[in-house]
N, C-alpha and C positions, 0 to 999 in steps of 0.2 A: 458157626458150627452148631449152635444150638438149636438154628432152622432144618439143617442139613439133619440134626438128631428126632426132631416132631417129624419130619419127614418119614424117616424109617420107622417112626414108631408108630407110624398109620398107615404101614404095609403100602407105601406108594413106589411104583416097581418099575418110572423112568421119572425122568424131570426131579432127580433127587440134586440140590448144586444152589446155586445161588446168584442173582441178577444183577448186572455194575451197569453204571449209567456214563457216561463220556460227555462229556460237554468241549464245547470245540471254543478255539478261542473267537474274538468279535471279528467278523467278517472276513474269518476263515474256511472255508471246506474246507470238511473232516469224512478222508475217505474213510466212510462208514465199512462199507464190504471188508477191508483189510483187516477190521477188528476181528471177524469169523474165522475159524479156523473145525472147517466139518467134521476131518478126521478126529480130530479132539474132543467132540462135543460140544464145542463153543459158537453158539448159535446167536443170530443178530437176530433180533426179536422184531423193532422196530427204529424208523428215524425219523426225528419230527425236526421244524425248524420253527424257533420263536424269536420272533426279530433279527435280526443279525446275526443270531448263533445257532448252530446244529446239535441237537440233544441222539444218542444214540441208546439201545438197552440190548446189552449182552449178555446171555445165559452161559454160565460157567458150572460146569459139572465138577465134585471136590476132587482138590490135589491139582484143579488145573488155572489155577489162580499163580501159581509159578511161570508159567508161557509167557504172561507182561510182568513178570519180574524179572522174566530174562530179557523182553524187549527194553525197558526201561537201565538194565545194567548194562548193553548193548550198547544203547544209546549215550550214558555217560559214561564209558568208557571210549567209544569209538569206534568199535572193532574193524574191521577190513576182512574184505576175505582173501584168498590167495594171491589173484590179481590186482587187491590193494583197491577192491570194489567197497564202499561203505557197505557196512549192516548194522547198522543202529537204528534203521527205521527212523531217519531224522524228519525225514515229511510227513508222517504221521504223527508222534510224537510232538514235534512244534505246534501242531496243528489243536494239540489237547490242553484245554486250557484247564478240567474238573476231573476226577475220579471219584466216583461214591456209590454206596450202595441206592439198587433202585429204591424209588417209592411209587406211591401211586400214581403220583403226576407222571412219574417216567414210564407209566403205561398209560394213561389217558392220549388216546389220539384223534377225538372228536373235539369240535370246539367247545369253549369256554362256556358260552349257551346252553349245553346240552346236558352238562350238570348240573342236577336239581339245586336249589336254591337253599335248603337246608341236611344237612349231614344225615337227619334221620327221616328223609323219605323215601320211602320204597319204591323201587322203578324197577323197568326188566333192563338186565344190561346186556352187550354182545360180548360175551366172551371169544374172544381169539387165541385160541392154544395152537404152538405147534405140531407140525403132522406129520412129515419124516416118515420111516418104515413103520413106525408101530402108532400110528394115528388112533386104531382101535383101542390099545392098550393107555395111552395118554387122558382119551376118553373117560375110559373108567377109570382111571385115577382120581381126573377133575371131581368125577360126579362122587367118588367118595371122599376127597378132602369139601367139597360142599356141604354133602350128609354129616359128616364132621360141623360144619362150621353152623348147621340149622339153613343154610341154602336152598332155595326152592330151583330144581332147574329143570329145564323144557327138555318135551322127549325128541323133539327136531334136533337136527343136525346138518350142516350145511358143510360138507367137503370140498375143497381146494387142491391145486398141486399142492401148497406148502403149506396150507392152516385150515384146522377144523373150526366151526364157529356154534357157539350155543351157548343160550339166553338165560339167564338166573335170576333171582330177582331180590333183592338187599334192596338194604342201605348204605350209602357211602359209609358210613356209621361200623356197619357188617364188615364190609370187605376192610374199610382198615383194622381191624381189629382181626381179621382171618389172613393170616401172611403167607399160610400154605397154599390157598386159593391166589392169590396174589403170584406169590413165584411158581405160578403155572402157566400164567398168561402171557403170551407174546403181547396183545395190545388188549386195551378194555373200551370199547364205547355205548352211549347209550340203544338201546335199542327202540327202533322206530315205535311213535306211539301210534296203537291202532286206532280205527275210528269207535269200536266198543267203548273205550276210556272215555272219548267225548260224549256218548250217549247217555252211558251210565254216569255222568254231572247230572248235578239238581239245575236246575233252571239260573240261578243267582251264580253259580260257577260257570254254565256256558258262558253266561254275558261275560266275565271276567277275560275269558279268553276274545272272546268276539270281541270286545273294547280294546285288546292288545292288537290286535291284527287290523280293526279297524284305524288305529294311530300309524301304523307302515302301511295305510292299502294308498294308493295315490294312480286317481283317471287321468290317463291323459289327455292334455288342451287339443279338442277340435276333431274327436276322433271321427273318423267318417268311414269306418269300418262294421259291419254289425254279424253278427251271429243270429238271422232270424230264424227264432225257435217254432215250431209247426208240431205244435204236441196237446197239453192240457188246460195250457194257459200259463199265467206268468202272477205269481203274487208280488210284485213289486214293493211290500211293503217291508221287507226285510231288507235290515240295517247293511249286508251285505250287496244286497242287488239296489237299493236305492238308486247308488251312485251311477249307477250305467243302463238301468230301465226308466223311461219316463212314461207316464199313463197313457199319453199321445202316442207309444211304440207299442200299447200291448191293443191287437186284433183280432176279432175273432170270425169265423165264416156263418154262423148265427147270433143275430142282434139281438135272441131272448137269453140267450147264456149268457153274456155278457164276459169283457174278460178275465175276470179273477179265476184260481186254479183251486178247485174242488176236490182235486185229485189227487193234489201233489208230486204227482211225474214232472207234468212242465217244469216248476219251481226247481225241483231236485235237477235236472237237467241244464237248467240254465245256471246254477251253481257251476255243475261241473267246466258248460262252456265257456266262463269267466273267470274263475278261479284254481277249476283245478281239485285235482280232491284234495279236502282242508283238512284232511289229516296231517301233510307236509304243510302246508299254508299256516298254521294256526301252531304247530311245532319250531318254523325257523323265526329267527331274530330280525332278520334283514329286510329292507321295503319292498313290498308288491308295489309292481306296477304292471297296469292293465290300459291297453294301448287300443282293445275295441273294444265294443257296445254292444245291447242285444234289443233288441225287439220280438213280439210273441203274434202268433195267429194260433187263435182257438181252435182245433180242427176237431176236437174230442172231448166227451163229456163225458160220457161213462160208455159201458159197453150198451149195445142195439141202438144210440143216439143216430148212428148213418145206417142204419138197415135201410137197402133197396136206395142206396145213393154210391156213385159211382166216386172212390176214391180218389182217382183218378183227376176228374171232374174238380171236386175239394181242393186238391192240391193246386190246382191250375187257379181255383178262385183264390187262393191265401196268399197264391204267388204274388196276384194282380192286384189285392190290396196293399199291400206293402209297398210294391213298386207307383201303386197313383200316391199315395200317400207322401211319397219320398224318391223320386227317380233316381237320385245323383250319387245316393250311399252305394256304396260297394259290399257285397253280399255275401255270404257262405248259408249258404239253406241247411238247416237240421233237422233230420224226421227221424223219430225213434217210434215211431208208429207202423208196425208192419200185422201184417195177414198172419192167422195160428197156426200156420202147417207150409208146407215146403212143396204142395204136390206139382207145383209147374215145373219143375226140376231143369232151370236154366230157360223154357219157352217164356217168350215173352208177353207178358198180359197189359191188358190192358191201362193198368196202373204205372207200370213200370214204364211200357211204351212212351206213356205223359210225364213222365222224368226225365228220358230220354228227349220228349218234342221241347219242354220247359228249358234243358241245360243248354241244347244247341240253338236255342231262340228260331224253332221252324218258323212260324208268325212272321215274327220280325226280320227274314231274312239271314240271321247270325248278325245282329247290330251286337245284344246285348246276352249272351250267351252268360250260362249261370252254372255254379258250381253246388251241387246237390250232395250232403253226406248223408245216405242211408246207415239204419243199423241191419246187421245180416239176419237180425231174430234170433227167438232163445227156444233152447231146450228147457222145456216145465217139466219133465217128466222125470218123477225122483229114481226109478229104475232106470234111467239110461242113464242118472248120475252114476247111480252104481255101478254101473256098467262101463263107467270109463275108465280107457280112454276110448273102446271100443265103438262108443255108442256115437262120438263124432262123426262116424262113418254116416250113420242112417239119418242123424238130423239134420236135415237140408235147407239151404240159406230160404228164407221167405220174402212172398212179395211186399213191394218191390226193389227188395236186394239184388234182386238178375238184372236192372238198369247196365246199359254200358256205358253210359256218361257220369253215370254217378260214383263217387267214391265211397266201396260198402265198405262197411268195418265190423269185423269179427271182435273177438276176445281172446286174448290171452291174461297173463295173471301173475304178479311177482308175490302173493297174498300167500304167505304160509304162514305167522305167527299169531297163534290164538292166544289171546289173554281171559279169556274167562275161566273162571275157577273153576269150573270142569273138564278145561282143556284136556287135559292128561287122557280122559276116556278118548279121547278122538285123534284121528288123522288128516290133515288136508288130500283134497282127490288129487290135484292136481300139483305138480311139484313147480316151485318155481321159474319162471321162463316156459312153464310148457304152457297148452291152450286150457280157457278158463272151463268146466263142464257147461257153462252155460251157453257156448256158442254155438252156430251152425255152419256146415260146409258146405261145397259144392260139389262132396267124391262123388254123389251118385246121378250128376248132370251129364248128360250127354257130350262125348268130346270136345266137339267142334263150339260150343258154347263156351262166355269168358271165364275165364277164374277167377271163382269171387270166395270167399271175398277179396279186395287188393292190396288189406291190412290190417294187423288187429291191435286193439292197447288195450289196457288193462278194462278186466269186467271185472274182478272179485271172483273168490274160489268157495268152494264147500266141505265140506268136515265129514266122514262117517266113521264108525264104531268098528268094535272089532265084531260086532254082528252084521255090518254092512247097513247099518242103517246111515242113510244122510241125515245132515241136518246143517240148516242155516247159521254161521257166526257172525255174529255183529264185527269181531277183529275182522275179518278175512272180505268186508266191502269196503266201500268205500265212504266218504264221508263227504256230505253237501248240506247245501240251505232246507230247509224245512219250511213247507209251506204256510204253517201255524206259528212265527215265531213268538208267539204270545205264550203258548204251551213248550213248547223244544225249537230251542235254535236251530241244531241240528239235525239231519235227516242220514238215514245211509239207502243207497243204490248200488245196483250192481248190475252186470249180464250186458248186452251187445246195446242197450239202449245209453248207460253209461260210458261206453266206449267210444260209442258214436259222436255220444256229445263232448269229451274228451276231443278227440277227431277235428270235431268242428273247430275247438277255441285254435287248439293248433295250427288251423288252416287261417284261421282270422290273423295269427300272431303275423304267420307268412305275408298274409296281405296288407297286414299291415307297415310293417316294415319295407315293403316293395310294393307301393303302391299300384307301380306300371306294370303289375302283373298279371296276366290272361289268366281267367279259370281253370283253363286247362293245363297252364303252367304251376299252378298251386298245385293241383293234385299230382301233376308229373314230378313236384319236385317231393312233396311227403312220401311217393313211393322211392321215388330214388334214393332216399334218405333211411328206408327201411332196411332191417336186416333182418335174419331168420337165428332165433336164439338157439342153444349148444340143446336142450331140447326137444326146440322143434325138431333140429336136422338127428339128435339122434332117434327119433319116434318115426320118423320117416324118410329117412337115409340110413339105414340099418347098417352100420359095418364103415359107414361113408362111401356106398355103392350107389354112383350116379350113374341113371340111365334113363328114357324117356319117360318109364314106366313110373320110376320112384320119385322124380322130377316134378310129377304132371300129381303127384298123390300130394307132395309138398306142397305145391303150390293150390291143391284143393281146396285144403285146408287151413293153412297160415297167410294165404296170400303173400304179396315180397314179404311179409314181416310185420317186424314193432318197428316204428317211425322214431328218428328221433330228430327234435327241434333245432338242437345245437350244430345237427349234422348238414339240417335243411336251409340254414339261416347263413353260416359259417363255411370257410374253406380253410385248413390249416396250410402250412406252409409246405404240406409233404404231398400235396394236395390238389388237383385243379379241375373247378367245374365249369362248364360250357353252356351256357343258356341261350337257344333263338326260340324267337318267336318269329312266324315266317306262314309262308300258303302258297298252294298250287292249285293246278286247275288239273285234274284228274283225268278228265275227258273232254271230248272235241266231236262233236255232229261232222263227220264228212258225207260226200257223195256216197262212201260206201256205208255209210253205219256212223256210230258209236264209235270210238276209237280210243284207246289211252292216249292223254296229250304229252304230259309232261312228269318229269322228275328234278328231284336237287342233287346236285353235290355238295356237299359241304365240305371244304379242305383245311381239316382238320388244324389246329396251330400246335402241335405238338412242339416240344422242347428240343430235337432232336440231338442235339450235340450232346443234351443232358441224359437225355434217355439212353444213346451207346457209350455212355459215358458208365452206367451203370450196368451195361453189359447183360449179365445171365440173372440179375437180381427181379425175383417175382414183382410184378407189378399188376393193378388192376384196374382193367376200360370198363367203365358202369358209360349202360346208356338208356335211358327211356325213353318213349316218344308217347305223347298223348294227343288225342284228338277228339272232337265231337261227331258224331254220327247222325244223320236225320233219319228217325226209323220207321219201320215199313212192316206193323203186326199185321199177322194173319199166317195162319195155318196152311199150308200149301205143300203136305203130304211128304216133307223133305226131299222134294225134287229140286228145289233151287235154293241150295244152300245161301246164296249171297240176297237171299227174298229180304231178308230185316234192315241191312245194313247199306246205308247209301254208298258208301265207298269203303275202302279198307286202305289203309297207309300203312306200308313196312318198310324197315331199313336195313341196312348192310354196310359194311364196312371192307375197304378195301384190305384185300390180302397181301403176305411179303412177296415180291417179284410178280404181283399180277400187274400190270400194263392197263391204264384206264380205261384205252379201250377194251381190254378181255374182261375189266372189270363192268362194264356196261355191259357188254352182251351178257357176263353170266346175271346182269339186274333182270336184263330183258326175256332170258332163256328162264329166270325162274318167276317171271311173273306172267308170263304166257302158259306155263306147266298150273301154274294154282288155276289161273285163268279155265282149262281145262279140267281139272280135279286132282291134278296126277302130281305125284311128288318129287321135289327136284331132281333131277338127274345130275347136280354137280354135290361131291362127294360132302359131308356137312362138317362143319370147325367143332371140333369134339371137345373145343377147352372154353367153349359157352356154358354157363349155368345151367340158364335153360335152354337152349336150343336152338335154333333154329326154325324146327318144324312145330315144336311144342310152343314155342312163343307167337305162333300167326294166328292169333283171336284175340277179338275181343277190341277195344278203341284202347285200350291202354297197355302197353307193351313195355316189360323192363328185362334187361337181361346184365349180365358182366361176363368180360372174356378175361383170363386170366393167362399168362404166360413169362419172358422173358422182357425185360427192357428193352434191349436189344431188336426186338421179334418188331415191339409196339410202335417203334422207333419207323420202320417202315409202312404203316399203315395209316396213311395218309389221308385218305379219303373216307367222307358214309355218305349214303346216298340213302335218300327219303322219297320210293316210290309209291306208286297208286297199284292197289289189285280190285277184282271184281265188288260190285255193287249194287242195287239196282237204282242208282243214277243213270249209269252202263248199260244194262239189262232191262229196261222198264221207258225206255224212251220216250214214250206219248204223256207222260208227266212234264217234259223238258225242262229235267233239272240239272241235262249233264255240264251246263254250263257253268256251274256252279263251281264256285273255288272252295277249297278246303284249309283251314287254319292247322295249324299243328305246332306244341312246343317238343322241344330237344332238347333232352341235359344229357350230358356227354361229360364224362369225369375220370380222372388219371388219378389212382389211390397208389405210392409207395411207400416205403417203408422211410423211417426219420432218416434220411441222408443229410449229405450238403450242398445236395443239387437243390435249390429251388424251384423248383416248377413252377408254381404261381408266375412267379418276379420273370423267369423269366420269358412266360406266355406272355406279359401283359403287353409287352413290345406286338406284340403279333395279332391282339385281339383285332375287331372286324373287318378277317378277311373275307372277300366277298363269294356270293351263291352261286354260283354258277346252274343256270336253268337249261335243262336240255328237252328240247320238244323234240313231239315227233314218237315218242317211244312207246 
């Protein structure tokens, strides 16, 4: 009562009542939810489990601490109801081994790690209050029993359906001593350390941390995966990159520069591709392990170093030292080196073009085909900061982010908590989950060119005033190696160069885990693995109004998404992904011409007894298809659309009650209509994402159909055919002979059933292709 009494006497006008903790007996569940009761005000805060036991924390508003004194007289009396049904709530009740008022452990729900080591050190924490109808008014509560308690708290705010969240910043010391700040809290955890904290250490505190993280880094035996980085250079002598750069792997494309890194980009980037940003690195307890390698080609020394040398050219030579150096390693290429400006808007130049020859191995026939991660380039211009989100519109990905073999990578940005002591004067631009200001799009490319970028990860955000001015936050980048580690361990990067390299370790991770995987199946499967943040789709999905129009602006700009690792490595059990790798021959020289040859079927192994087993329940067909292109620049006044691209591969999925045969001719009726220019004339599946007609560009295609179980249950078939190109078109080359590789992930997403899907496709996995020539 005496809580319940400092409450009202600081004018706090909800959350006035008091916190009980439940402890469950030893390896019992304790149905938590049963302890709430809404109408009443008695609100489940949280439920942790520690060892074998369930801890639970209920908000009880006063006079309602009588509810479990009736359940508990209930229960040792026994009661019954009319029809001699128990109401003692005996399965709960058995199930409760403690009762007691909460304390702070009963709100701590981050690990034991992430509590600072002594009681009186100041850290930012996450406060989680409940939100309920009066979220705003809870709010201003919190921040006045803070201003009470001498709490410093952030002017961010993070909303939820059910809990608001915002940052303060104590002592453990503080908060136990502050109990009205306390019984306000649904949960309390640390808040993420920014990379500013690691900055602002003096040189003898970096190492301290560098020394803990260097004790959990652990390489693994015999990697034969590499990340070759194609940027400034590579200082190998930091205690971080040691272990995975050797002086023998760092190259450069002039023998007077030699390869150490002047610059400090290289360095800064090949942190990211190894590590990760070490702001989380260097934060958790548990061991790194790092499963590829990097090696460096010098391609840049400072700026006018390549004036009057064809980029282009460079790239092709850095390629080809790496590869005589070392044939046998398996490769992810990183360029974070792009052109100042955007003006080829999608056309393809001559830079790009040799990204393009590089990834499909022209030369070599397709022996050894290469997986290239461009960054899309940055916006430098502090007025179009200001100006966003708008200003994403007009800054256009740069060369050579237009590659269609290469995986571009844009920026987005989960960076909004500023800790420097000026914060308060400031804003983050960009809200959580949206795009970072630093990136560039594709809105203002010409249609028929692909969508790029084809994904974005995090770049770091930016801060302005309530004048509108920007400005740079060391919180709001990210944090890597430093080229100098003699001076600062650490270093921060930001914008579509860090993303990229981001990107890359990712794609290493894929490869290296899956050894026997095609280039083009690593990047098919990081897109697959992408999704488009709450965000993204509301900045450009206004209303959640899908149409070609709004579809084709999303995809400009965010490409599929943010990728995630766990999603590209992993299948749950609710779950099931489909991976070929496979090739056709697209065309056939006859008497009369050029001709398309052939197509696949693929028959799908669907679950089916499991899938009408779930009837009308929403399920979703994810399908990508990637392939390499051999390309064909030059300017040729847009009269022959198919002038760049030696071939085109699209796919289709068979419909419910279509007949394979009706489903062939409508493959054949719509790749004769492109063939032409003109647009299918069979009616389009309105419950694709993207589309149908919006998805035919570009060599990397992903879409999902969404609908019923039941629906998915009959569509049995996708077919992988060939459309115009000028293998086709351009015959006195003679390359229509030529087969085409291509991978397929095809994946069934439903909701936690009891079907398995996995377990039970696996009976059914490689059923065979069936190839149909002639078409």
């Amino acid at each position: 009562m005496q809580l319940v009494a400092q409450q009202q006497a600081a004018a706090v006008q909800l959350a006035v009542g008091v916190q009980i903790e439940f402890e469950s007996q030893a390896g019992v569940e304790l149905a938590a939810e049963s302890l709430a009761r809404d109408q009443q005000g008695i609100e489940l805060m949280n439920v942790r489990a520690y060892d074998d036991r369930v801890m639970a924390t209920v908000f009880v508003p006063p006079g309602k601490l009588e509810h479990f004194e009736k359940l508990l007289t209930a229960y040792e009396e026994q009661r019954t109801d009319s029809a001699g049904r128990p109401r003692d709530n005996r399965s709960l009740i058995d199930a409760i081994h403690a009762v007691r008022v909460a304390t702070f452990e009963s709100l701590w729900t981050d690990t034991a790690e992430a509590l600072p080591a002594a009681v009186q050190d100041v850290i930012w924490w996450e406060a989680w209050l409940p939100a309920g109808e009066h979220r705003l008014q809870v709010v201003d509560d919190f921040r006045a029993v803070c201003e009470m308690a001498g709490l410093m708290v952030s002017e961010q705010i993070l909303h939820f359906p059910e809990r608001s969240v915002v940052q303060i910043q104590a002592s453990r010391e503080q908060l136990l001593h502050s109990p009205l700040v306390l019984n306000m809290l649904a949960e309390l955890r640390r808040a993420k350390t920014t990379a500013e904290f690691f900055t602002e250490l003096a040189h003898e505190e970096q190492a301290e941390w560098l020394a803990n993280l260097q004790e959990r880094l652990t390489a693994a035996q015999d990697a034969n995966v590499y990340v070759t980085l194609l940027d400034t250079g590579v200082n190998h002598g930091h205690p971080l990159l040691a272990p995975f750069v050797t002086n023998e792997d760092r190259h450069t494309v002039n023998p007077a520069w030699g390869p150490d890194d002047g610059h400090g980009h290289g360095t800064e980037l090949a942190g990211l591709a190894l590590l990760g940003d070490l702001s989380g690195a260097l934060q958790d307890a548990g061991p790194v392990v790092v499963g590829h390698r990097l090696e460096s080609v010098k391609v840049l020394r400072g700026e006018n170093d390549n004036e009057g040398e064809s980029y282009g050219a460079i790239t092709a030579e850095a390629t080809a030292r790496v590869e005589i150096s070392d044939p046998g390693r398996k490769r992810v290429f990183s360029m974070a080196v792009s052109s100042t400006d955007g003006r080829d808007k999608g056309r393809p130049s001559s830079w790009s073009s040799e990204i393009d020859r590089l990834a499909c191995d022209y030369d070599g026939q397709g022996e050894i085909p290469r997986l290239f991660v461009v960054c899309a380039g940055n916006t430098a211009d502090p007025a179009a900061w200001a100006a966003y989100p708008d200003s994403l519109s007009e800054s256009l990905v740069h060369d050579p982010g237009q590659a269609w073999n290469a995986l571009t990578v844009g920026a987005y940005t989960q960076l909004t908590t500023m800790s420097e002591p000026h914060a308060g004067q400031y804003e983050p631009i960009a809200t959580a989950g949206g795009l970072s200001p630093y990136t560039s799009t594709s809105n203002g490319w010409d249609k028929g060119w692909p969508f790029k970028p084809d994904l974005v990860m995090e770049g770091g955000n930016l801060a302005k005033d309530g004048t509108g001015f920007v400005s740079r936050m060391d919180s709001l980048c990210l944090l890597t190696t430093g080229h100098q580690p003699h001076e600062q361990l650490f270093s921060l990067t930001w914008a579509t160069s860090a993303a990229s390299a981001l990107a890359a370790g990712m794609a290493a991770k894929i490869q290296a885990a899956y050894p026997q995987l095609w280039p083009e199946t690593v990047r098919a499967i990081m897109v697959h693995s992408a999704r488009w943040t709450q965000p993204m789709l509301d900045a450009y999905l206004p209303g959640g109004v899908r149409n070609q129009t709004s579809i084709r602006r999303l995809l400009r700009h965010c490409g599929y998404g943010v990728p995630s690792l766990e999603r590209a490595l992993y299948s749950a059990s609710n779950s099931l992904t489909l991976i070929v790798q496979d090739g056709l021959q697209p065309f056939e020289k006859t008497g009369s011409g050029v001709k398309t040859r052939e197509m696949h079927l693929h028959a799908l192994p669907w679950p089916i007894d499991q899938l009408q087993a779930l009837g009308e329940t929403d399920v979703t067909l994810r399908v990508t298809l990637s392939y390499f292109i051999e390309p064909n620049p030059g300017e040729r006044g847009g009269i022959d659309k198919y002038a760049y691209q030696s071939h085109a591969l699209r796919f289709a999925v068979r419909r419910p009650l279509e007949t394979e045969a009706a489903f062939r001719g409508r493959i054949n009726a719509q790749a004769a209509q492109e063939e032409h220019g003109l647009p299918s004339a069979t009616a389009p599946d309105d419950r694709w994402a993207v589309g149908e007609r919006s998805r035919a560009r570009g060599s990397l295609i992903s879409d999902s159909w969404t609908g019923s179980a039941a629906e998915l249950a009959n569509r049995g078939q996708l077919a992988v055919f060939p459309a115009m190109g000028w293998w086709r078109n351009r015959p006195a080359h003679q390359r229509y002979g030529r087969a085409a590789r291509y991978s397929l992930i095809v994946s069934i997403e439903a909701p936690p059933v009891e079907q398995d899907l996995y377990a039970a496709v696996a009976q059914q996995i490689g059923v065979p292709v069936e190839v149909v020539v002639g078409h």
